[in-house]
C-alpha positions as CSV (number, residue, x, y, z in Angstrom):
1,X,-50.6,87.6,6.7
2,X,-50.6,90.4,4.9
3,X,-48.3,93.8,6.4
4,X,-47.7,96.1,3.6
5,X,-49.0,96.5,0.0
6,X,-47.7,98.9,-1.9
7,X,-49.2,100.4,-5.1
8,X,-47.7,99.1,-8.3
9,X,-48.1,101.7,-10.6
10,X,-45.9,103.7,-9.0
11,X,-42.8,101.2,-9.6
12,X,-42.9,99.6,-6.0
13,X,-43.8,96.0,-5.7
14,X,-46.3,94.7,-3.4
15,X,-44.6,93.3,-0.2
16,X,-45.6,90.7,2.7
17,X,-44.5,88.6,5.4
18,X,-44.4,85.1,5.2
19,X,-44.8,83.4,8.6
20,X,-42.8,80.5,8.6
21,X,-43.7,77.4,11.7
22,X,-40.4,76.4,12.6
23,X,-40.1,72.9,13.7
24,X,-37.3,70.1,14.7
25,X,-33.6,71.2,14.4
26,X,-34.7,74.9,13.1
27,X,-36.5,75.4,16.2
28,X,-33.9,74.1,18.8
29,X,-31.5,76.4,16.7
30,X,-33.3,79.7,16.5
31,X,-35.8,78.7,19.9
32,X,-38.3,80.3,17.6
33,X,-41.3,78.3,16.9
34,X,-42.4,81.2,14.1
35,X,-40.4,83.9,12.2
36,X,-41.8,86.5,9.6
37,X,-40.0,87.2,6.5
38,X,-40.6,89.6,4.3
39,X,-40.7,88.7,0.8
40,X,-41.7,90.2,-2.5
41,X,-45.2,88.9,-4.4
42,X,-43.8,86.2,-6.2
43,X,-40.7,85.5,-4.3
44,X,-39.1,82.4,-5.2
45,X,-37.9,79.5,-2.0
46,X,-34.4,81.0,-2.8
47,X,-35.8,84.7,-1.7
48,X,-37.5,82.7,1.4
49,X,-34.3,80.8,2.2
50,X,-32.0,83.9,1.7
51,X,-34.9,85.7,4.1
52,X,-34.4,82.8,6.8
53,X,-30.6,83.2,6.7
54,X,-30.8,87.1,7.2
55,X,-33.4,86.5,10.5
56,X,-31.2,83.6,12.0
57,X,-28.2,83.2,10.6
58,X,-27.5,80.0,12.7
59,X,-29.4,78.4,10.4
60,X,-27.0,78.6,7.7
61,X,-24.6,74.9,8.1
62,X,-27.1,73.0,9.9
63,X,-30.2,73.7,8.4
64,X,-28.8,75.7,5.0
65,X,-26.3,75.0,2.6
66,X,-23.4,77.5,3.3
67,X,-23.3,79.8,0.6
68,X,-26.2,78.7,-0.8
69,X,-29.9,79.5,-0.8
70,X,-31.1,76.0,-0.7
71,X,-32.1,73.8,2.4
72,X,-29.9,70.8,3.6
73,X,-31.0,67.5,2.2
74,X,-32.9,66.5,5.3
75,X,-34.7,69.7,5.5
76,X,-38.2,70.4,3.3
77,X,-40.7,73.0,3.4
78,X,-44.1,72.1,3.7
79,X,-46.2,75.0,2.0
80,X,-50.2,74.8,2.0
81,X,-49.6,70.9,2.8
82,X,-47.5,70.5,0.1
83,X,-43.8,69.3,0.7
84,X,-41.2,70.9,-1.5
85,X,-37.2,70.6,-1.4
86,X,-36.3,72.7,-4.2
87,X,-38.4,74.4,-6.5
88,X,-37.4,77.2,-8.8
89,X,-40.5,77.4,-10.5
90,X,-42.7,78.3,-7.1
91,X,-44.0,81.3,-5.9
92,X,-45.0,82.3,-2.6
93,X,-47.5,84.8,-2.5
94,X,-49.4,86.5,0.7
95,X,-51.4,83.9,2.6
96,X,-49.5,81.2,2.2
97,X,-48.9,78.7,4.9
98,X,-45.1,77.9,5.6
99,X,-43.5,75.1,8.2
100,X,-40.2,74.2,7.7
101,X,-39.5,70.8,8.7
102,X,-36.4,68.5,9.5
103,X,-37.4,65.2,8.3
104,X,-37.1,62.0,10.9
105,X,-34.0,59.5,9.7
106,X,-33.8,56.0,11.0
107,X,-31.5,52.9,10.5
């Protein structure tokens, strides 16, 4: 969902929001079931994590490492049905489709 695009050759970077579905813990947390962030062209999970911790900072223990911009091990993003944990070498870019998802644990 694109918001803003800025033009590049004047030094600005083209921005959008990211609509992220929030679902399981991240949901009872934030009572959300979407957020936006807004992130760069090109923005890296970190940027999206760091963006999710500036919206609802609740998330951050639970949900995020503390101090960190990576997700707790039983949290994953699923991005255009694709599930990813950590990924440095992704970028998100403007249409892309975001749920972040605590995953189910039995015993």
């Amino acid at each position: 969902m694109a918001v803003n695009k800025v033009n590049k050759r004047k030094g600005r970077v083209a921005v959008f929001r990211c609509v992220v579905d929030m679902y399981g813990i991240s949901h009872q947390i934030s009572g959300l079931r979407t957020v936006e962030i807004e992130l760069s062209t090109g923005a890296s999970l970190a940027d999206l994590i760091a963006g999710l911790k500036r919206e609802i900072p609740a998330l951050e223990g639970p949900v995020i490492h503390p101090g960190e911009k990576r997700l707790n091990e039983q949290h994953v993003f699923n991005i255009n049905g694709r599930f990813y944990f950590d990924d440095s070498e992704l970028q998100l870019k403007d249409g892309d489709r975001v749920a972040l998802l605590t995953l189910a644990i039995s015993g």
